[in-house]
C-alpha positions as CSV (number, residue, x, y, z in Angstrom):
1,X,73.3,63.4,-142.1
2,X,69.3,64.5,-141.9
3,X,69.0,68.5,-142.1
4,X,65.7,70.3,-141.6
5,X,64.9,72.6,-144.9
6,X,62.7,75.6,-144.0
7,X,61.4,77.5,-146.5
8,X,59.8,77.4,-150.4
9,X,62.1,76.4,-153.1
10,X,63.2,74.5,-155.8
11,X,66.0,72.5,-156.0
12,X,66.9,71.3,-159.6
13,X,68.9,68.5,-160.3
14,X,73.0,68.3,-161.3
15,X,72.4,67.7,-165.0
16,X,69.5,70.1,-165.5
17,X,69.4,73.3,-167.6
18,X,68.3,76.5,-165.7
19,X,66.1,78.0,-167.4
20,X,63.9,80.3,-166.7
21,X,64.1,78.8,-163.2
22,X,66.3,81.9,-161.7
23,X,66.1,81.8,-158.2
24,X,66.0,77.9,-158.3
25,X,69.2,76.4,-156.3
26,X,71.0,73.2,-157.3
27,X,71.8,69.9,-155.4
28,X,75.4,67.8,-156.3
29,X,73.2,64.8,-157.7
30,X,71.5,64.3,-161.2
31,X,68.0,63.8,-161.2
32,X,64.4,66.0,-161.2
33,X,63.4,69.4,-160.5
34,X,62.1,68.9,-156.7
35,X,59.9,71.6,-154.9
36,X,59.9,72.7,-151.2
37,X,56.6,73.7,-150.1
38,X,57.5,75.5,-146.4
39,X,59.6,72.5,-144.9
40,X,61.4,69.3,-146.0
41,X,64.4,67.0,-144.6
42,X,67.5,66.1,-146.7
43,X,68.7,63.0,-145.9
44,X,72.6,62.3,-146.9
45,X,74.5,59.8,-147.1
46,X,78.5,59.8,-148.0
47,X,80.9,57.2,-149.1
48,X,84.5,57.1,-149.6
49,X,83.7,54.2,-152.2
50,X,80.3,53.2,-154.0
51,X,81.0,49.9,-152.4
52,X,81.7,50.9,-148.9
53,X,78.7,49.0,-147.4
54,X,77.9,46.7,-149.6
55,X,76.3,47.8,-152.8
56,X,77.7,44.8,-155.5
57,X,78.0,48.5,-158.4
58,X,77.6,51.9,-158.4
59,X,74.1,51.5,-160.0
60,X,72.4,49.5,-156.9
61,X,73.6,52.0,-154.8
62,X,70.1,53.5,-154.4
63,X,68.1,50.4,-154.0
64,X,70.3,49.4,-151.5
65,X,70.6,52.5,-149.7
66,X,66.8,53.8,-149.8
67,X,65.9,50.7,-147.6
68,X,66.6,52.2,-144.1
69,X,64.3,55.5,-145.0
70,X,61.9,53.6,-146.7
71,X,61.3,51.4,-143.8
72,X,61.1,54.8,-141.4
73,X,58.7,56.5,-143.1
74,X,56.6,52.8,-143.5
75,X,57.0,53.5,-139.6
76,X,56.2,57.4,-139.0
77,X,53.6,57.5,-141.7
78,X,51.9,54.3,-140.9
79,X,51.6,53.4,-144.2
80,X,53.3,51.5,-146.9
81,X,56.6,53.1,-148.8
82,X,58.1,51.4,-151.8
83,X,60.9,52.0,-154.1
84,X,60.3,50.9,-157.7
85,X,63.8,51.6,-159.1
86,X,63.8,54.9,-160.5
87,X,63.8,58.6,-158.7
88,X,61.6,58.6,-155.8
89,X,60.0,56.3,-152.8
90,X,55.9,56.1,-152.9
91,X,53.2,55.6,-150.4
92,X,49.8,55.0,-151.6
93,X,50.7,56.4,-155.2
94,X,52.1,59.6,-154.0
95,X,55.7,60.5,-154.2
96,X,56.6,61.0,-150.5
97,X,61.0,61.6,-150.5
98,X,63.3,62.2,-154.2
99,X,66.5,60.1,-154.4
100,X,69.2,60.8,-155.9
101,X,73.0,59.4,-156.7
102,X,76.3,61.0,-157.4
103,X,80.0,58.8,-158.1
104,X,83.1,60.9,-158.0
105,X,85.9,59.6,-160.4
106,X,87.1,58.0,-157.6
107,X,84.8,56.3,-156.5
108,X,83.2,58.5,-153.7
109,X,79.7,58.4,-153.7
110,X,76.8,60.6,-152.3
111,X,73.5,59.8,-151.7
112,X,70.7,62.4,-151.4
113,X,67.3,61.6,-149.9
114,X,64.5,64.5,-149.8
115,X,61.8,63.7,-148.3
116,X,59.3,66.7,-148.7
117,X,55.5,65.6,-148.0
118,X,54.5,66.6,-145.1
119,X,57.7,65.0,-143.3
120,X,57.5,64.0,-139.9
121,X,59.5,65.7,-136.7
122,X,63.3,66.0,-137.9
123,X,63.8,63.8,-134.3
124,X,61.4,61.2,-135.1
125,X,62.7,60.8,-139.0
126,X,66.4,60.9,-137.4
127,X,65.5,58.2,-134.7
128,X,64.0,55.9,-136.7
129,X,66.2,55.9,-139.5
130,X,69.0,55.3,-137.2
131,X,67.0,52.1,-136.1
132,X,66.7,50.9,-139.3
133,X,70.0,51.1,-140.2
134,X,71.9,49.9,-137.2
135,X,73.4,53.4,-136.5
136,X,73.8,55.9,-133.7
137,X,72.7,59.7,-133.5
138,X,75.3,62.1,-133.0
139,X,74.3,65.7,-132.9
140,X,76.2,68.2,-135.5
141,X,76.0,71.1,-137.1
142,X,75.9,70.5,-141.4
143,X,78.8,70.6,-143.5
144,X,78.1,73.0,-146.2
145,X,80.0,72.1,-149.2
146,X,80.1,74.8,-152.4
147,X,76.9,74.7,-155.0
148,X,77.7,72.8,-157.9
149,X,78.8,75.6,-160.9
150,X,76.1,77.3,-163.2
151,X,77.0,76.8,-166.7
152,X,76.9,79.3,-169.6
153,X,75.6,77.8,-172.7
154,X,76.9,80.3,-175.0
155,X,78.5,79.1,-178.1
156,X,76.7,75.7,-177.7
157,X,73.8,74.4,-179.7
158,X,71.1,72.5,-178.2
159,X,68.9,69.5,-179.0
160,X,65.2,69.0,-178.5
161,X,64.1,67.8,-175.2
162,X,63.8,64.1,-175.4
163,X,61.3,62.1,-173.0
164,X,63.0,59.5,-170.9
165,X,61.9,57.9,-168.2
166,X,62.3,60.0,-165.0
167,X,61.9,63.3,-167.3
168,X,63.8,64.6,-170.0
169,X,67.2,64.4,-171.7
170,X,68.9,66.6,-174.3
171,X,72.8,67.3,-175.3
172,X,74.5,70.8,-175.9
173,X,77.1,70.4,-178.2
174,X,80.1,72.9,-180.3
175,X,80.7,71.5,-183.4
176,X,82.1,72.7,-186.5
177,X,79.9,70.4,-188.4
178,X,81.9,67.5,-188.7
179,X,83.5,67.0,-185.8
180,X,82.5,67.3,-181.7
181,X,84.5,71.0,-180.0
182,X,82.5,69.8,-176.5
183,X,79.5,68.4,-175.5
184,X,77.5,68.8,-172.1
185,X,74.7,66.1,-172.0
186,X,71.5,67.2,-169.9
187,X,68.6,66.6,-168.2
188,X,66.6,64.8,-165.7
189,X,69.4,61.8,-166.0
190,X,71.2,60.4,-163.0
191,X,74.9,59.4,-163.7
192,X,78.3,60.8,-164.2
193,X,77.3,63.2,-167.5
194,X,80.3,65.1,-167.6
195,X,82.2,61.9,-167.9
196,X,80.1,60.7,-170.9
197,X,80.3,64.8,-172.4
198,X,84.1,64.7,-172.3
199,X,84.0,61.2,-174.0
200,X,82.7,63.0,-177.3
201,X,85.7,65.8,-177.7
202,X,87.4,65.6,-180.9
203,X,84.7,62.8,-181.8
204,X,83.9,63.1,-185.7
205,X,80.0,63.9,-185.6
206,X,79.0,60.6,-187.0
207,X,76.6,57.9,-185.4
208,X,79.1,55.0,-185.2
209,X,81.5,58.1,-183.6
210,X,79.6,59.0,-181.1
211,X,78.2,55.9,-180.0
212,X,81.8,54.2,-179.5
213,X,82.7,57.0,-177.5
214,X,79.5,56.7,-175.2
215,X,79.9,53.0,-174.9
216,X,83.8,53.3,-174.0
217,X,82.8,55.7,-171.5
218,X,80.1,53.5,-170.1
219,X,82.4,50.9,-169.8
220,X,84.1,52.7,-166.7
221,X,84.0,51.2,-163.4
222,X,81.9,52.7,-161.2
223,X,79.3,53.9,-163.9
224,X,75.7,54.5,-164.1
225,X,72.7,55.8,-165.5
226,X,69.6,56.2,-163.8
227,X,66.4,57.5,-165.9
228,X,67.8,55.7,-169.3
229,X,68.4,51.9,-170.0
230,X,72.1,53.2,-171.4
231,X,73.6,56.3,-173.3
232,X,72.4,55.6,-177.1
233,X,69.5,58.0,-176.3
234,X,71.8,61.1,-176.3
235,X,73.1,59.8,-180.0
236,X,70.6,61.5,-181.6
237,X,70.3,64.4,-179.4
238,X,74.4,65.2,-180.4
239,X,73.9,64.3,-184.0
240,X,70.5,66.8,-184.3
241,X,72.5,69.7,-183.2
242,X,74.4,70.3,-186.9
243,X,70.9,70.5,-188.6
244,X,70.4,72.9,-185.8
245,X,73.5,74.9,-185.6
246,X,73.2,74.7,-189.8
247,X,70.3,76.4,-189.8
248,X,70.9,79.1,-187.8
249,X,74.2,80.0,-189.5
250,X,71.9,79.7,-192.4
251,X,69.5,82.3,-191.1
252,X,71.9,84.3,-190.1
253,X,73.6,84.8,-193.1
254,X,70.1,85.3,-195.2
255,X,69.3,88.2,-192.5
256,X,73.1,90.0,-192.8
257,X,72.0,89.4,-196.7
258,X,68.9,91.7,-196.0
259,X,70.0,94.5,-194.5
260,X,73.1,94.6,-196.0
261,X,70.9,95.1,-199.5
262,X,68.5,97.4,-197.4
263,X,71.4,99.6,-196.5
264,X,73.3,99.6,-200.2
265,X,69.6,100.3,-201.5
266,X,69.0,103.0,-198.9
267,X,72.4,104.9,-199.6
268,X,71.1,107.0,-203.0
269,X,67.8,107.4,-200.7
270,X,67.3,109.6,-197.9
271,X,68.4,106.8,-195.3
272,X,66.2,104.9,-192.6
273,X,63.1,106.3,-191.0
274,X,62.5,106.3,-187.0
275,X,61.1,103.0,-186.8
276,X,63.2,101.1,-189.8
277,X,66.3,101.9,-188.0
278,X,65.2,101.0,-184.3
279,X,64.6,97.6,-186.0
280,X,67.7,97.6,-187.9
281,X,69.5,98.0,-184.4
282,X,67.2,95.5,-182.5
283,X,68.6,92.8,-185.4
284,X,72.3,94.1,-185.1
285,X,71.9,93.0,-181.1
286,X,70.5,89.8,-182.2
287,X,72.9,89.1,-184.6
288,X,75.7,90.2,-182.3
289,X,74.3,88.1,-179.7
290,X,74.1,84.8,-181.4
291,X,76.4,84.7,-183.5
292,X,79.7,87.6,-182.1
293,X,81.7,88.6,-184.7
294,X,78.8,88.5,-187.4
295,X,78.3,92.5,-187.7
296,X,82.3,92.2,-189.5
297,X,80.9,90.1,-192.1
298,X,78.5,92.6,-192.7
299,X,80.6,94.9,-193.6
300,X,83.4,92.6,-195.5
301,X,80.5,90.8,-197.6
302,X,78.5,91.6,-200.2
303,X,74.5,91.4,-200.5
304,X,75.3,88.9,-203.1
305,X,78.1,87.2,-201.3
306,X,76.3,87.2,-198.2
307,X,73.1,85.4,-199.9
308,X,75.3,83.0,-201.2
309,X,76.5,81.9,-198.1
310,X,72.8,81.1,-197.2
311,X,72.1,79.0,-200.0
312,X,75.3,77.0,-199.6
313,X,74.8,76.6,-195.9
314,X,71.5,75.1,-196.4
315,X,72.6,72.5,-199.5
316,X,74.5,71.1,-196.9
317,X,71.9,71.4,-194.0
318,X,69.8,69.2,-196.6
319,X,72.6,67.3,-197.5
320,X,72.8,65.5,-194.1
321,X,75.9,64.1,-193.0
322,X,79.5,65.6,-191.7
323,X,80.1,69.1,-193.5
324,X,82.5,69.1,-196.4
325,X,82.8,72.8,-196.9
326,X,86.1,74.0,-195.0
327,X,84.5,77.7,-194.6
328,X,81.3,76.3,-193.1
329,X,82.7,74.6,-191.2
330,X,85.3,77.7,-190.0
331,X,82.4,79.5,-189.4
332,X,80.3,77.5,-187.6
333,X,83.9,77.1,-184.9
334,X,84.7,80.3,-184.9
335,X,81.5,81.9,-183.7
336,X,81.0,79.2,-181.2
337,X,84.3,79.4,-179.8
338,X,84.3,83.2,-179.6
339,X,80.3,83.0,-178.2
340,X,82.4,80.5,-175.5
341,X,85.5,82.7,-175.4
342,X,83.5,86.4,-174.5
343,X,81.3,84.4,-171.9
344,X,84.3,82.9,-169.9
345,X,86.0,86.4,-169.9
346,X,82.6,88.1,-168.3
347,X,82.2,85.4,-165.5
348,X,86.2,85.9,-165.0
349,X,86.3,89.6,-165.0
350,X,84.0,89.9,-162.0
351,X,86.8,89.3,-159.8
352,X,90.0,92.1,-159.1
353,X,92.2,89.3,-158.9
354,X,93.9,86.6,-161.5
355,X,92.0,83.6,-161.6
356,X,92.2,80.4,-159.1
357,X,92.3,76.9,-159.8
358,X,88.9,76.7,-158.4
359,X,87.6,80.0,-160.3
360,X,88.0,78.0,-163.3
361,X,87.1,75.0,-162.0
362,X,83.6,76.9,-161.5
363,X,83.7,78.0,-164.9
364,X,84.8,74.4,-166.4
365,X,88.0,75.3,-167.9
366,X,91.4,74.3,-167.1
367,X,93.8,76.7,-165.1
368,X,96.2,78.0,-167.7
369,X,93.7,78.3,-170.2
370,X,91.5,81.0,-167.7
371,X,94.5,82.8,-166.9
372,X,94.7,83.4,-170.8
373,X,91.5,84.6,-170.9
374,X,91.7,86.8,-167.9
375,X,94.6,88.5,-169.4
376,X,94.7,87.6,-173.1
377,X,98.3,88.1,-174.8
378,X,98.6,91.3,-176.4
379,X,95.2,92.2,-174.7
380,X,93.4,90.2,-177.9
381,X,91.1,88.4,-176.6
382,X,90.5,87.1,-180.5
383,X,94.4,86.3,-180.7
384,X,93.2,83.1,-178.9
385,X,90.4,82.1,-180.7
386,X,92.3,82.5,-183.8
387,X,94.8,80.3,-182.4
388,X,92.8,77.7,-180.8
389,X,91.1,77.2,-184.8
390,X,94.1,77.0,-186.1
391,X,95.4,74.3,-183.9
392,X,92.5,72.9,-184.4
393,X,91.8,73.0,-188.4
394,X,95.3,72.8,-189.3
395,X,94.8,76.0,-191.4
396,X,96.9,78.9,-190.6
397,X,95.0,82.1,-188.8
398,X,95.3,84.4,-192.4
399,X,93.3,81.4,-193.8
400,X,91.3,81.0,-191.5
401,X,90.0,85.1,-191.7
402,X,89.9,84.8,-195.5
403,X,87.2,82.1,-194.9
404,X,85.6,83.8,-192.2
405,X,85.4,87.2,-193.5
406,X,86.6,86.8,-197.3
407,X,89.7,88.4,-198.8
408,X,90.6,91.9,-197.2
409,X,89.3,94.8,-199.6
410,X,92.2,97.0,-200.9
């Protein structure tokens, strides 16, 4: 199918993270940001099966498939055009269309070929690429199919950007510090992501851990990577998100430490001036923000208790490896399953009815487990993500609180 684009745009890629990049729409396959300066052509291509015409595996489904545009536009733009393996077709240096690759589980495959400098007539790019590649044109209004889902990253932590080939790649993960909640892997990668984030569920956050459970994944039919040689490079990007997610909960606990002194201090005093309490407030959003559920600790802990928390959060930070400490690593779960939790129930509530199969779909969770968050039992939203810790700690929900929130005063 070739469709005309009018207009200026963006377009990111499947695996990328938004951004700033709020009016930015998304295509169905992985790969680079690509910009639309007034007018571009998709060109799309769908198979039932990665091997429908021919390809020998899903990863030479692009070299195989770019060759009929490649040799029109070497036609309409009278000049060379050559495909080098990786994201994009050139001509004289410049690249002139973006290619990209998506497999379903099943096998189905899509193909998406943008071709966005200075493109030639839709008519002539149509005509000519049906010459190339021994097909007919048949006139036909586009089959719009529903924009890929916008992901909330709350409750995850992320990694650094790391360079890769074609861009950048980096991994959101929820941990508890030892062992892998979920894990999105990002970036300007082509190749079944989600397949390879899923691997890492209930995956102990360990090197030989993780990589087993990339490499199994990998070894799927119908896999591939395009923009990395294979998926060690997103080892380190999981395993640098418990330093990360250490040291925030570390932070975090050294500024409820602060102004929960500042306030004990400021109680024999004559309270909090104009500008000490607009601050005070601006942190309480913060705090709320990052980390929900953190304002009850401030009231449950003291200064002293609080502090301590911060200094024994970073020993293990330093420490490196798996956490040991049980409340760490209650902690860390509870606040990003609750971050998680919150945003699921926001995107859910904007409808008036109970959730679809395909509402969460959108939102990446499984049916039943939307429906609980759309109407929570008891109307406790936090009924569930006591429960879900439990299940998952083996620790029952009292003892869980205690190491949350510390023994209950009175």
């Amino acid at each position: 199918m070739c469709v005309e684009i009018v207009g200026t745009a963006t377009i990111l890629g499947r695996w990328q993270r938004r951004g700033e990049s709020a009016t930015a729409v998304r295509r169905q396959t992985g790969g680079r940001s690509v910009p639309i300066s007034g007018r571009a052509i998709a060109v799309l291509l769908g198979l039932p099966r990665w091997d429908r015409l021919g390809s020998p595996d899903a990863a030479r489904v692009l070299n195989r498939h770019v060759r009929p545009l490649r040799a029109a536009l070497t036609k309409l733009l009278r000049r060379p055009v050559a495909f080098f393996g990786r994201d994009c077709l050139v001509a004289e240096g410049i690249p002139v269309a973006w290619v990209s690759q998506a497999v379903a589980a099943n096998g189905a495959t899509l193909v998406e070929q943008i071709v966005c400098d200075a493109p030639p007539p839709l008519d002539d790019l149509a005509a000519a690429l049906a010459a190339a590649a021994g097909a007919t044109i048949a006139p036909a209004e586009p089959v719009l199919g529903t924009a890929p889902p916008e992901e909330d990253e709350a409750g995850f932590t992320a990694s650094r950007d790391a360079d890769v080939p074609i861009g950048v790649a980096c991994a959101l993960v929820r941990h508890d510090g030892a062992r892998i909640v979920g894990a999105r892997l990002r970036g300007d990668v082509q190749g079944p992501l989600d397949a390879l984030g899923d691997a890492l569920a209930g995956v102990p956050l360990e090197e030989n851990a993780v990589r087993a459970a990339l490499a199994g994944a990998s070894a799927a039919p119908g896999f591939f990577l395009h923009g990395v040689r294979d998926p060690s490079v997103f080892v380190e990007l999981v395993l640098e998100t418990r330093e990360a997610a250490l040291a925030a909960l570390r932070d975090k606990y050294a500024t409820l430490a602060a102004l929960r002194a500042r306030r004990d201090a400021a109680e024999g005093a004559l309270g909090f001036d104009d500008d000490e309490h607009e601050a005070r407030g601006a942190a309480f959003g913060a705090l709320a923000a990052r980390f929900p559920g953190a304002l009850r600790e401030l009231e449950a802990l003291s200064a002293s208790t609080l502090a301590a928390r911060a200094q024994a959060v970073e020993l293990e930070r330093a420490r490196g490896g798996p956490v040991d400490t049980p409340w760490i690593r209650a902690v860390l779960d509870f606040h990003g399953t609750l971050a998680a939790t919150l945003a699921a129930k926001r995107r859910l509530s904007a409808g008036t009815r109970p959730p679809s199969h395909g509402d969460a779909l959108t939102i990446g969770l499984a049916h039943d487990h939307a429906l609980r968050i759309d109407r929570p039992p008891r109307g406790r939203l936090l009924d569930l993500v006591w429960d879900e810790l439990s299940a998952r700690h083996g620790v029952p929900r009292a003892a869980l609180e205690i190491m949350v929130f510390g023994p209950r005063r009175g």
